[in-house]
Residue frames as qw, qx, qy, qz and C-alpha x, y, z in Angstrom:
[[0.448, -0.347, 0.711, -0.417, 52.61, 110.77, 60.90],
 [0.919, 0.287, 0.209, -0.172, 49.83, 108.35, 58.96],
 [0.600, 0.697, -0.390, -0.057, 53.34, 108.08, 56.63],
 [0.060, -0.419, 0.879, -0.219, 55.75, 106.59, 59.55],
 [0.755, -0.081, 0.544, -0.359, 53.03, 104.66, 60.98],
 [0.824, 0.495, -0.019, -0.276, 52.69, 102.84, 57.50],
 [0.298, 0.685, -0.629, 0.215, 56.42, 102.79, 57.13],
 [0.276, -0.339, 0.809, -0.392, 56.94, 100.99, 60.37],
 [0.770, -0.135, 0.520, -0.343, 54.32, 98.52, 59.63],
 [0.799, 0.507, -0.310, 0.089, 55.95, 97.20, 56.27],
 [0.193, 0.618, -0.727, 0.228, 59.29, 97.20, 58.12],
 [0.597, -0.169, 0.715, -0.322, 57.80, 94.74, 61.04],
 [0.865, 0.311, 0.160, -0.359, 56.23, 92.99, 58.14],
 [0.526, 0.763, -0.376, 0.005, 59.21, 92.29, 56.31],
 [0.212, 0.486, -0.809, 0.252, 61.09, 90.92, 58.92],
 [0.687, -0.201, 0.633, -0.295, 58.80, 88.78, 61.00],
 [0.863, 0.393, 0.023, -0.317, 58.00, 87.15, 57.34],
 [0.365, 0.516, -0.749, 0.198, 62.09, 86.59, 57.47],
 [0.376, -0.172, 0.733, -0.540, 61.31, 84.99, 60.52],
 [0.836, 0.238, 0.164, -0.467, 58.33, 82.81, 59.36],
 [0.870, 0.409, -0.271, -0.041, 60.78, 81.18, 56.24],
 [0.264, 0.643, -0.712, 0.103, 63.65, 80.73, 57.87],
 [0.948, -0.071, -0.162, -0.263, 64.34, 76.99, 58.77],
 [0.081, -0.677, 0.693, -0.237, 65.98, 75.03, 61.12],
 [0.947, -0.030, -0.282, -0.150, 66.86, 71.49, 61.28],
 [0.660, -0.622, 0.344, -0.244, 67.79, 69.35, 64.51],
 [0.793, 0.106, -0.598, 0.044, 70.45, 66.52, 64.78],
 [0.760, -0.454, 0.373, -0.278, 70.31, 64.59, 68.13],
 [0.785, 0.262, -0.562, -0.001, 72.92, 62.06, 68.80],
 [0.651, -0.543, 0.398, -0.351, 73.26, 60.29, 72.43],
 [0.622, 0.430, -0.614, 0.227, 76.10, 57.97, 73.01],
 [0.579, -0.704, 0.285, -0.297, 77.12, 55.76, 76.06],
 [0.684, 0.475, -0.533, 0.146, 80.10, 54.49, 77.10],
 [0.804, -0.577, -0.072, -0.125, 81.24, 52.34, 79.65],
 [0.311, 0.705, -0.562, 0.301, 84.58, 52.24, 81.40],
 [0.974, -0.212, -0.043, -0.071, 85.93, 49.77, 82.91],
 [0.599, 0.496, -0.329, 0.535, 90.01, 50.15, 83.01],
 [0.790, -0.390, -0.187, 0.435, 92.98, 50.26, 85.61],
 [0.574, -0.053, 0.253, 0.777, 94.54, 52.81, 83.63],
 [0.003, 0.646, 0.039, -0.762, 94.70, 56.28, 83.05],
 [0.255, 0.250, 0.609, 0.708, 94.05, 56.24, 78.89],
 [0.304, 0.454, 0.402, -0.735, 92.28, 59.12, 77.81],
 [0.337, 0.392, 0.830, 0.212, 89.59, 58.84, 75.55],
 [0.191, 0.264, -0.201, -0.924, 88.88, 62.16, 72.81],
 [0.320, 0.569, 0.724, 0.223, 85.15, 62.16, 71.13],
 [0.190, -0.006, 0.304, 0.933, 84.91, 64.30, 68.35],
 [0.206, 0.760, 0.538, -0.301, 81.85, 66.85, 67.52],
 [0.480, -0.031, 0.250, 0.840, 81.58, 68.08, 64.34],
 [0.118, 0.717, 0.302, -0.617, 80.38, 71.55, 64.04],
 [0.499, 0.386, 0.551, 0.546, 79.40, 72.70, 60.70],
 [0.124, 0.031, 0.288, 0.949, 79.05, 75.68, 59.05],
 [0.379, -0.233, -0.641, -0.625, 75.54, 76.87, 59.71],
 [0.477, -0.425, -0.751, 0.168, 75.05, 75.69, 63.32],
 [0.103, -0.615, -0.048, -0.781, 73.35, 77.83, 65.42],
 [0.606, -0.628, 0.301, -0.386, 73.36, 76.12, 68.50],
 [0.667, 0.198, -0.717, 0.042, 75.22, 73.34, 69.72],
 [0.635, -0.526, 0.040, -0.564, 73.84, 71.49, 73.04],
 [0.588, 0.158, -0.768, 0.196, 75.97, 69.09, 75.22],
 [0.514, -0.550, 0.500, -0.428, 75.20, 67.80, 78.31],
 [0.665, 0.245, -0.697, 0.108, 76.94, 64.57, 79.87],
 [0.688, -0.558, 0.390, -0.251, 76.21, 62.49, 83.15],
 [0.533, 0.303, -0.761, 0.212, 78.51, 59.82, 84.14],
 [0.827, -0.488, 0.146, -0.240, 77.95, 57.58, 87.38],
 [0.418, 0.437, -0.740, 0.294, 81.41, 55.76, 88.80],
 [0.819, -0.542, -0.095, -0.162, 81.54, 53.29, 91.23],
 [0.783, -0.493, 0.012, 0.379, 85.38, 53.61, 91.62],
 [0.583, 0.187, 0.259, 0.747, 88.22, 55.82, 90.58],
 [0.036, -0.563, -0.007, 0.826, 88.34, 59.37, 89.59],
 [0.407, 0.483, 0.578, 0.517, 87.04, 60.83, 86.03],
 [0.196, -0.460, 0.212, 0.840, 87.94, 63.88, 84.80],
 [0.490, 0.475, 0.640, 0.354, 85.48, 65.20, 82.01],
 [0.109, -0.560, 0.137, 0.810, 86.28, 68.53, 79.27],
 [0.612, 0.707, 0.347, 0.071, 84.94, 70.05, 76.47],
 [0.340, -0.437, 0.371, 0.746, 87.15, 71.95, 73.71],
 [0.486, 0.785, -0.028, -0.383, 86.36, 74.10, 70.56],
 [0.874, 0.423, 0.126, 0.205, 87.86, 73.79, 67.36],
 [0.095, -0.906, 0.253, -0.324, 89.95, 76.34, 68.74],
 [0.599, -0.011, -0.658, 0.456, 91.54, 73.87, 71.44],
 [0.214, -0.245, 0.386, -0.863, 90.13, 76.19, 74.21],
 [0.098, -0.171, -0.850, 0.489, 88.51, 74.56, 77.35],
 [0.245, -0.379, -0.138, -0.882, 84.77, 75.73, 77.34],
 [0.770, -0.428, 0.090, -0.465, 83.58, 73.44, 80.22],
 [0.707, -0.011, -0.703, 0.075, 84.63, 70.28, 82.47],
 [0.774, -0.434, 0.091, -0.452, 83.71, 68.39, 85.68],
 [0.621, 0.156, -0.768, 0.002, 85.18, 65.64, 87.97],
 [0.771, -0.264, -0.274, -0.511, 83.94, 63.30, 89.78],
 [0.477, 0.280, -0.826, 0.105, 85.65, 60.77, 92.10],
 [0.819, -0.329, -0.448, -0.140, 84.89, 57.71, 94.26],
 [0.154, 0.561, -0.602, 0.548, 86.23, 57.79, 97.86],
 [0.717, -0.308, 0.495, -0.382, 85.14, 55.03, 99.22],
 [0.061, -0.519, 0.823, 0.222, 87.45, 52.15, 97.88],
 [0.637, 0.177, -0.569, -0.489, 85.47, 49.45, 96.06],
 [0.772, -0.041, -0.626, -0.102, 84.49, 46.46, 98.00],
 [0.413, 0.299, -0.641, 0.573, 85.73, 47.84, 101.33],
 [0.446, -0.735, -0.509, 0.049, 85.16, 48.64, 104.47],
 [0.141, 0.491, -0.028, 0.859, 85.42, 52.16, 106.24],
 [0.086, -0.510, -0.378, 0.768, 84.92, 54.44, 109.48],
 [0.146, 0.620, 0.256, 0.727, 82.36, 57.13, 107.74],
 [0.011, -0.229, -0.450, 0.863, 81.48, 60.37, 109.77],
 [0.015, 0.593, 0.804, 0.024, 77.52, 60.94, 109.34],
 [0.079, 0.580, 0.112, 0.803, 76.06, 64.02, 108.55],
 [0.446, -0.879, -0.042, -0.165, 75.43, 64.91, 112.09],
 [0.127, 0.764, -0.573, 0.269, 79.32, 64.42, 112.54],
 [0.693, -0.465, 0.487, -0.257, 79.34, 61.18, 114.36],
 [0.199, 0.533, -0.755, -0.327, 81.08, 58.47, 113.78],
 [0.917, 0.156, -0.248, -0.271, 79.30, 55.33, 111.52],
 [0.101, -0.419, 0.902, 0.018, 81.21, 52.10, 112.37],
 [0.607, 0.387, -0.542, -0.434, 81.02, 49.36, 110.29],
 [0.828, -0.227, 0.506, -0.087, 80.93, 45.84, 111.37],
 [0.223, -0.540, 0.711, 0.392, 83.96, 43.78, 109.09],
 [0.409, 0.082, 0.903, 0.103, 81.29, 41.83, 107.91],
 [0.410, 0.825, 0.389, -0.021, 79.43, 44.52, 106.00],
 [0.585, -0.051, 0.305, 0.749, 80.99, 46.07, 103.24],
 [0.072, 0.801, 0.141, -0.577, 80.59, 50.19, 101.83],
 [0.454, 0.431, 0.574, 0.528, 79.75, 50.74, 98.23],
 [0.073, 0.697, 0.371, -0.609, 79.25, 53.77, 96.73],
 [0.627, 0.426, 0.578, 0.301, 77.96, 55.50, 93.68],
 [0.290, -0.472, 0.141, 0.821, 79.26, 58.81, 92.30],
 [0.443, 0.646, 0.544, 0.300, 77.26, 60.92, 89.67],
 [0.233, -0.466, 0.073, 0.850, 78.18, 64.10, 87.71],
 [0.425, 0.763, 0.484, 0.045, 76.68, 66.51, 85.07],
 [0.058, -0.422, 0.029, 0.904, 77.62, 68.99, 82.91],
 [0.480, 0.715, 0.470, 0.191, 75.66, 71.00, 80.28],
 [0.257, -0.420, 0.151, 0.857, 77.14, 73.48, 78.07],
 [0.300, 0.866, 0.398, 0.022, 74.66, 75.89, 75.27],
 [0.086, -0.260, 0.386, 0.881, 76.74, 77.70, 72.62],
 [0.527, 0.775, 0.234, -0.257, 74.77, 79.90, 70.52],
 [0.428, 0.897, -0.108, 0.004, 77.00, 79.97, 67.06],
 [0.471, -0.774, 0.365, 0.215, 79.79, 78.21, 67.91],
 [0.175, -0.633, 0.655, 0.373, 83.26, 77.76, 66.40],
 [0.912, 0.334, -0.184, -0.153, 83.07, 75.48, 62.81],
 [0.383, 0.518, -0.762, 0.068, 85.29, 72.70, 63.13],
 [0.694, -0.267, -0.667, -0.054, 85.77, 69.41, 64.92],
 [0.467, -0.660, 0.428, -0.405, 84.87, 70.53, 68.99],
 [0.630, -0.041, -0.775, 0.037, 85.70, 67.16, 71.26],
 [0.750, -0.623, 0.182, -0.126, 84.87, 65.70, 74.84],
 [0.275, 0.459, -0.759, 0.372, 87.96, 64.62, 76.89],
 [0.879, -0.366, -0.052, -0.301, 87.30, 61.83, 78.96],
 [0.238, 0.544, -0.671, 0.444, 90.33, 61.41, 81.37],
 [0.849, -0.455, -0.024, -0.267, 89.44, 58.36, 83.78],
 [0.079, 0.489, -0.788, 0.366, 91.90, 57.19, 86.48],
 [0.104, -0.141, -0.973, 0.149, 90.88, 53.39, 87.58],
 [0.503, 0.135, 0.149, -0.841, 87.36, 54.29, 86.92],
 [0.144, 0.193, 0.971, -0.010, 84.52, 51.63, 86.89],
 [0.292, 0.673, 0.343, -0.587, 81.06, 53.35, 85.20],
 [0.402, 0.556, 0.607, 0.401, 79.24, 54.50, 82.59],
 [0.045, 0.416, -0.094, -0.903, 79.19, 58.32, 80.65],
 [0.429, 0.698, 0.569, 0.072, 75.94, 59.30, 78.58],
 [0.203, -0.318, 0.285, 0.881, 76.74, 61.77, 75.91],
 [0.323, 0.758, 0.564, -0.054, 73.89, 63.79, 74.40],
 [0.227, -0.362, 0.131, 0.895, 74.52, 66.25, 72.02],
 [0.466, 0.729, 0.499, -0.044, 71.99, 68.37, 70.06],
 [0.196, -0.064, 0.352, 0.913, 72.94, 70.54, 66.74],
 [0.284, 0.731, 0.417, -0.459, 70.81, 73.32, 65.56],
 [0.416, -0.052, 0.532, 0.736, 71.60, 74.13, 61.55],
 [0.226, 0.586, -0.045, -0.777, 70.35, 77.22, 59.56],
 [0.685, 0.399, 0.590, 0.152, 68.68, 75.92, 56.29]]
């Protein structure tokens, strides 16, 4: 018995001490872009994943004050692993009947206009994911606003 015990406490030793050397090293990179367009262009940002990563962390708010936006992530794979959209529905500079959250109806005087601001998140946490180049899709449709892109790698030394 005194033989396992002994046994078993080299084995724990052995591997937490794998644990102890092994080394990881962070790259943070946070990116904002503003949009500002009539038109439907979509806009690809690449993420490259190396060999080695062991986590890869995205999360991405965006805030519109008109239009629609349409945001996706994609492995190196081409395969969809997350997306969100967002859109304005109150018409930029206008005026509007709203219904209130007790159902009643707001009316507007012609002389006051209805603005409104539209925010979305996503985060997405791969342990180990796919090497190659992942990307965000950013598919805006007469969108006025800004998207913050934060992404964190995690890389096995």
């Amino acid at each position: 018995m005194k033989f396992l015990k002994t046994i078993f406490l080299l084995l724990t030793l052995v591997l937490s001490s794998q644990a102890l050397f092994t080394q990881e090293t962070s790259f943070e990179l946070r990116r904002v872009i503003t949009v500002n367009t009539e038109d439907s262009e979509i806009i690809k940002i690449p993420l490259d994943v190396k060999l080695g990563t062991s986590t890869l962390d995205i999360r991405i708010s965006s805030e519109i004050y008109k239009g629609d936006l349409t945001i996706e992530i994609y492995n190196s794979s081409d395969v969809k692993k997350g997306e969100f959209s967002i859109e304005s529905v109150i018409p930029e500079g206008k005026t509007k009947t709203l219904l209130n959250s007790d159902k009643k109806t707001l009316h507007l005087s012609k002389k006051k206009s209805v603005s409104e601001i539209v925010t979305g998140e996503i985060k997405k946490f791969v342990n180990y994911p796919i090497v190659g180049e992942w990307y965000i899709k950013i598919s805006p449709k007469k969108v006025s606003g800004s998207i913050k892109i934060y992404t964190r790698f995690n890389l096995n030394d």
